[in-house]
C-alpha positions as CSV (number, residue, x, y, z in Angstrom):
1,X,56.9,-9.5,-13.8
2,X,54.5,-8.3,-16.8
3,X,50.7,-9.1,-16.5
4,X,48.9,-9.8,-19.7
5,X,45.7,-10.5,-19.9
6,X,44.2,-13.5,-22.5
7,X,40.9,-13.9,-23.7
8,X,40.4,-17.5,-22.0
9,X,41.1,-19.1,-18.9
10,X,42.6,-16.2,-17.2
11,X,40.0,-13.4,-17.5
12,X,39.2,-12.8,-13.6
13,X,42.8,-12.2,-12.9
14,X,44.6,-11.5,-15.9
15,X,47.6,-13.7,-15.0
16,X,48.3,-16.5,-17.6
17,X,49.0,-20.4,-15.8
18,X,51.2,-22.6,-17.2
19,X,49.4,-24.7,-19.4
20,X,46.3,-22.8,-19.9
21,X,43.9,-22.8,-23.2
22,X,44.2,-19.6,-24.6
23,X,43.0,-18.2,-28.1
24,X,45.3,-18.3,-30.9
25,X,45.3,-17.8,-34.4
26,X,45.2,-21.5,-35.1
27,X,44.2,-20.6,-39.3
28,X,47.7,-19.3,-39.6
29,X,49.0,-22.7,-39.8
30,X,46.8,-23.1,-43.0
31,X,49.7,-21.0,-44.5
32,X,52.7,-24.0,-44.4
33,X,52.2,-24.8,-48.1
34,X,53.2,-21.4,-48.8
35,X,56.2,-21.5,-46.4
36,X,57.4,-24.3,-47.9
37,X,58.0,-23.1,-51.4
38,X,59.4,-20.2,-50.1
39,X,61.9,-22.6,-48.2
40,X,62.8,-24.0,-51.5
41,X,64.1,-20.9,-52.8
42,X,66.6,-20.2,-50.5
43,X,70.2,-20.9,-50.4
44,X,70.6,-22.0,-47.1
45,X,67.8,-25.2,-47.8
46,X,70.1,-26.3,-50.6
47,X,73.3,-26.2,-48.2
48,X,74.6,-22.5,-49.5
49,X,76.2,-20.4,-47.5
50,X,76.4,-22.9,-44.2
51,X,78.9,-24.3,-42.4
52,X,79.8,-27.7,-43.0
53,X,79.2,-29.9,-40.5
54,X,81.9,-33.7,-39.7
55,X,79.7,-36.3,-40.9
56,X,79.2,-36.8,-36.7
57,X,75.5,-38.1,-36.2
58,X,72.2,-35.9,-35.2
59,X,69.1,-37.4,-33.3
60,X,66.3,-35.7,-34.3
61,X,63.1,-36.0,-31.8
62,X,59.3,-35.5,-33.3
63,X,56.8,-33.1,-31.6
64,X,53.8,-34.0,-29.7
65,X,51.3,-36.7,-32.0
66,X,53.6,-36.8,-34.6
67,X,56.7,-39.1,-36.2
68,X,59.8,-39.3,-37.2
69,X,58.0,-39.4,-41.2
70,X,57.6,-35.4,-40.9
71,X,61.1,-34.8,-40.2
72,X,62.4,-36.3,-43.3
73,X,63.0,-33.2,-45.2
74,X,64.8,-31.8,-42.1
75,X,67.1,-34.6,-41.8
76,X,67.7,-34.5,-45.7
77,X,68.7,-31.1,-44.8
78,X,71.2,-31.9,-42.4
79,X,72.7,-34.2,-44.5
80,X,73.2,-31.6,-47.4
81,X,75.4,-29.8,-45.1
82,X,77.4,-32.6,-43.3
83,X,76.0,-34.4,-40.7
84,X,74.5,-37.9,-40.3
85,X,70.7,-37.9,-39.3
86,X,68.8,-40.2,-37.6
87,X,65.4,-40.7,-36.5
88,X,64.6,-40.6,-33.3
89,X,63.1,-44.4,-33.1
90,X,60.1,-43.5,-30.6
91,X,57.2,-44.0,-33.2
92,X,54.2,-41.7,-32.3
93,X,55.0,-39.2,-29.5
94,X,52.1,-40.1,-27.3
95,X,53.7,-41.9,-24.3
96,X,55.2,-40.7,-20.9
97,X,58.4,-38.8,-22.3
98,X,60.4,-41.1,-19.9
99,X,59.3,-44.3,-21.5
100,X,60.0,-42.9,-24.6
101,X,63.6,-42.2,-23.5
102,X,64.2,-45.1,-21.8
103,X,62.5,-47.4,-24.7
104,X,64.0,-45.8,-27.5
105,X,66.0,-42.9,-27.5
106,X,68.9,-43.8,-25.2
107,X,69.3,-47.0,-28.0
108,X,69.3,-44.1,-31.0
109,X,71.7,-42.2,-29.5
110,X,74.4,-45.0,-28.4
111,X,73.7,-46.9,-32.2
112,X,74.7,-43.3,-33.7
113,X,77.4,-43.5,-31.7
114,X,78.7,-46.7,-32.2
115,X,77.7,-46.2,-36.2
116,X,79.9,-42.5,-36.6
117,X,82.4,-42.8,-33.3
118,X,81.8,-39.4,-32.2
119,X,79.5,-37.9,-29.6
120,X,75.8,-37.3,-30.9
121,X,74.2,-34.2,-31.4
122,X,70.7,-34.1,-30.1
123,X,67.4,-32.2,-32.0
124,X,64.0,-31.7,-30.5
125,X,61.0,-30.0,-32.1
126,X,58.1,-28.9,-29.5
127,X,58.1,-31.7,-27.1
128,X,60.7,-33.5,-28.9
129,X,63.0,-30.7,-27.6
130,X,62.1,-31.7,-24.2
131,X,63.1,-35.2,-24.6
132,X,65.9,-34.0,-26.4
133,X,67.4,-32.1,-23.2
134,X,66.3,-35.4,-21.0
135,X,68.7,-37.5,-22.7
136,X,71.2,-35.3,-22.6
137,X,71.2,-34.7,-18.9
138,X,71.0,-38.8,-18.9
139,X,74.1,-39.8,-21.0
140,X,76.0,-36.7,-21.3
141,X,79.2,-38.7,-21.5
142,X,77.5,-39.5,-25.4
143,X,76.1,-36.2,-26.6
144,X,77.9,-33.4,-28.1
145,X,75.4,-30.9,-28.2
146,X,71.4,-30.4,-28.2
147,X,69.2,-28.3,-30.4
148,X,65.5,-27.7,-29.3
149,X,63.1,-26.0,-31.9
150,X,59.7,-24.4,-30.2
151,X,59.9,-26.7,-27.6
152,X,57.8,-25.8,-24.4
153,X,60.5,-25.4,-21.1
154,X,58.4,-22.7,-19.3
155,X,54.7,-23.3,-20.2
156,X,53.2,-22.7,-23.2
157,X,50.1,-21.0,-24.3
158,X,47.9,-23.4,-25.9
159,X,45.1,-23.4,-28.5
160,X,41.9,-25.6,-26.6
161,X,41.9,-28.1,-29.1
162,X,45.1,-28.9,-28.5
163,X,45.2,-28.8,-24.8
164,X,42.3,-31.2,-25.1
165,X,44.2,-33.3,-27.2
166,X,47.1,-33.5,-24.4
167,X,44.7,-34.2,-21.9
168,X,43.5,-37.1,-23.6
169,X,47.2,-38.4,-24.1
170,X,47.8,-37.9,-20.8
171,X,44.6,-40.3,-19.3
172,X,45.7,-42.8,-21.8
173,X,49.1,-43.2,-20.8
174,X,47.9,-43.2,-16.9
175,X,45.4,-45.9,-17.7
176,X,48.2,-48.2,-20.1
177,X,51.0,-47.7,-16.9
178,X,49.1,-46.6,-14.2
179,X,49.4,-43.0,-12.0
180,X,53.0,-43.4,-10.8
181,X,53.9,-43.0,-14.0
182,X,53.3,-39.4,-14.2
183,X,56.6,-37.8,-14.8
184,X,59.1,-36.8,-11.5
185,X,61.6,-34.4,-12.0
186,X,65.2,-35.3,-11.0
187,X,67.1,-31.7,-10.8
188,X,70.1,-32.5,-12.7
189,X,73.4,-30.1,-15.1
190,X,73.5,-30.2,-18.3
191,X,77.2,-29.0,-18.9
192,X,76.8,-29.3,-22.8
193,X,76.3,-27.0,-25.7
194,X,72.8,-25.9,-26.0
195,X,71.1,-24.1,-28.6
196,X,66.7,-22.9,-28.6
197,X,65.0,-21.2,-31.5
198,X,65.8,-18.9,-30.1
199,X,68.4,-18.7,-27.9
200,X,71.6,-20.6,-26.3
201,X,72.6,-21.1,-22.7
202,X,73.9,-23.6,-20.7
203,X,71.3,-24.2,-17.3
204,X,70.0,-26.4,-14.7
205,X,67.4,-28.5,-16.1
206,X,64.5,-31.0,-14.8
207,X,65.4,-34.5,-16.8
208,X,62.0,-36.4,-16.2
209,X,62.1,-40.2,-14.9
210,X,59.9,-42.9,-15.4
211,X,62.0,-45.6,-14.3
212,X,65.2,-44.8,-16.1
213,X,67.4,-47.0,-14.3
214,X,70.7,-46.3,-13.1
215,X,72.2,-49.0,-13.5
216,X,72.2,-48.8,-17.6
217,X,73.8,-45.6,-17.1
218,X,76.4,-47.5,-14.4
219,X,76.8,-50.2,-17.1
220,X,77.5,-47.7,-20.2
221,X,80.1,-45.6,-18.1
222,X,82.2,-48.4,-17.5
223,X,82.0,-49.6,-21.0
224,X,84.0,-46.2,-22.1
């Protein structure tokens, strides 16, 4: 194991927790007008040079504060080269990621499959990855495949503005459902295709559970 040291949070040891403030070039993100034209100009944006996909349905989850509005140019995308897109349905992503399953995406992913008859592939950016792979390991009787983008499986190293932003999610959703709603991880396979920017392997994952019953998951076996 490699010991780095950061400039915040971890000074007296040297050893970086998960899910500690550290100091990042946070002004670099100032520079996504100028990645965007360059996106423009390339071939593979306007479908050139890829792979076509089935017309077989993609979920696509939002990242931490955001919507599904910001992913409209990457579902354009993958409908250029051959798949279905959906939003993910959640609204804001500021609730206990279980909720958000439970409410929401489990009724994307079996409308997208009612809607194409094929098994779903599922897409996660940042935290949206992580409810991506929770869904999965859910209902993996409905999902073909799942995608994660920058999606934080491992700890993450975080700029303080954002960690106090997470923070602050985090008391509101304890005070709107109360403390056992914090997230409890239920060690489950995911036996599916899986694909991280970068990277692809198939693992043991942690599918967090707010109250995801099994008895849905009883009902929508025996409906297959």
């Amino acid at each position: 194991m490699r010991y780095r040291k950061f400039s915040m949070g971890s000074r007296s040891t040297g050893i970086r927790k998960e899910y500690e403030a550290v100091s990042l070039p946070i002004w670099q993100e100032l520079l996504a007008g100028v990645e965007m034209l360059y996106l423009r100009v390339s071939p593979v944006y306007w479908g050139y040079g890829v792979p076509q996909g089935d017309d077989s349905a993609a979920v696509v989850a939002p990242g931490f504060l955001l919507n599904d509005l910001y992913l409209t140019e990457f579902r354009a995308w993958l409908r250029r080269i051959g798949y279905r897109p959906y939003g993910s349905g959640i609204g804001i992503n500021a609730e206990c990621p279980n909720l958000l399953i439970k409410r929401h995406l489990m009724d994307t992913v079996e409308k997208a499959l009612a809607e194409t008859g094929r098994k779903v592939h599922v897409i996660g950016h940042s935290v949206g990855g992580v409810l991506a792979r929770a869904v999965a390991s859910q209902m993996p009787e409905l999902v073909a495949s799942v995608i994660t983008l920058a999606a934080p499986f491992r700890g993450v190293s975080i700029h303080p503005m954002i960690l106090r932003a997470v923070n602050l999610v985090r008391g509101q959703i304890q005070e709107r459902n109360g403390e056992g709603v914090a997230a409890v991880l239920l060690q489950g396979r995911l036996y599916l295709p899986f694909s991280g920017i970068a990277g692809a392997e198939t693992r043991e994952i942690g599918a967090p559970d707010c109250g995801v019953h099994q008895e849905r998951r009883n009902r929508r076996l025996e409906s297959l």
